[in-house]
C-alpha positions in Angstrom: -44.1 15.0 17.3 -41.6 14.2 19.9 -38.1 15.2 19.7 -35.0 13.1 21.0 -31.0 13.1 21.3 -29.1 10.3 20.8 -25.5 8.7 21.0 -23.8 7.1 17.7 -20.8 5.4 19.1 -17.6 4.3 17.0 -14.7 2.7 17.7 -11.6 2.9 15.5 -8.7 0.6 16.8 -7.8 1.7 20.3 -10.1 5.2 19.8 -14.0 5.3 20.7 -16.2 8.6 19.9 -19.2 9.5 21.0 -21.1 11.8 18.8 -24.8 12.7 20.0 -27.1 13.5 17.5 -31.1 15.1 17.5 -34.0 14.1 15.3 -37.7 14.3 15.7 -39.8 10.7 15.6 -43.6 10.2 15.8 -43.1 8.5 18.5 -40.3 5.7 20.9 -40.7 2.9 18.0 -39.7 5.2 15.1 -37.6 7.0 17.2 -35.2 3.3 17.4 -35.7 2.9 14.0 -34.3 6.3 13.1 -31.4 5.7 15.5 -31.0 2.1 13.9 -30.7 3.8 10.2 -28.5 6.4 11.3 -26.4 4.2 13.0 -26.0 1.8 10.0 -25.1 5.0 7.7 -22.7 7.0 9.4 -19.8 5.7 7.7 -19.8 5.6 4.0 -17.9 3.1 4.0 -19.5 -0.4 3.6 -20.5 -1.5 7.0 -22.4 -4.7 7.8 -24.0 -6.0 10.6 -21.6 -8.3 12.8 -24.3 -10.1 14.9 -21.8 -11.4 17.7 -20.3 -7.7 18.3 -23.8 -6.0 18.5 -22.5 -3.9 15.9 -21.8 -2.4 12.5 -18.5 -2.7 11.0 -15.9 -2.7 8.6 -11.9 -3.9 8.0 -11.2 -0.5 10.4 -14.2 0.7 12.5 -17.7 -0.7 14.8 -20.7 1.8 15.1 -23.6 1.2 17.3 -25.9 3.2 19.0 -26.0 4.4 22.2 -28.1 6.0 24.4 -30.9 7.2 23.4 -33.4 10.1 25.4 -37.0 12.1 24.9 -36.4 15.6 25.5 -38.6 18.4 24.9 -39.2 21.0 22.1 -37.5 23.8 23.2 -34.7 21.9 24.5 -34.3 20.3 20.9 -34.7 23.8 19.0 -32.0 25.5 21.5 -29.5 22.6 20.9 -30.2 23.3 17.1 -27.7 26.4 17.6 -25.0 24.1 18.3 -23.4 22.9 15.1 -22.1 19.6 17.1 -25.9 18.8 17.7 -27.0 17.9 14.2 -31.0 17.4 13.3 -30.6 13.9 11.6 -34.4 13.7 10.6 -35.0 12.2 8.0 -36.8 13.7 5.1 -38.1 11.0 4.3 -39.1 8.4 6.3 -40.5 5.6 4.1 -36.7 5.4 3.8 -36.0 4.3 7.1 -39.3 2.2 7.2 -38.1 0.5 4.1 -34.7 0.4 5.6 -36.0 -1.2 8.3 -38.3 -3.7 6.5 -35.0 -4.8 4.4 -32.5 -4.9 6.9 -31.5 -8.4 8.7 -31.0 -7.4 12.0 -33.2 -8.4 14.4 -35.9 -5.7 16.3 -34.1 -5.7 19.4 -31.0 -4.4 18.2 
């Protein structure tokens, strides 16, 4: 298993965030993918791919990932005691490989 951080970043009228997030991938392929589906869920709210902005949106807000890094085990378990480092593994990940088999946006996104 290898274990990663990652930025989600959202822009909301003249405000951008950057949250960073954790998650655990079998390796750098699911790893974007996992990213990818996190990305396209962090808002409830209906967003849809807007292929000229590189990114998902709505009438108010654009998410899309940012970086993205490897880090080790016990790097990933000590950020675990931060509540602003969330572990965003899926449970299940033929949901994010189905996800990903669906979706219309293209690989290298």
């Amino acid at each position: 298993m290898n274990y990663f951080i990652a930025d989600v970043n959202e822009q909301m009228g003249e405000f951008e965030t950057v949250t960073t997030i954790r998650f655990k991938a079998e390796n750098e392929d699911m790893a974007d993918k996992i990213h990818k589906f996190v990305v396209a869920a962090w808002d409830d709210d209906d967003l849809v791919w807007d292929e000229n902005d590189d990114c998902f949106s709505n009438d108010y807000a654009s998410i899309w990932e940012g970086d993205v890094t490897e880090i080790d085990e016990h790097t990933f378990n000590q950020l675990g005691k931060h509540k602003s480092f969330p572990d965003m593994t899926p449970d299940d990940m033929s949901v994010v490989e189905d996800w990903c088999e669906e979706s219309l946006i293209e690989e290298d996104h």
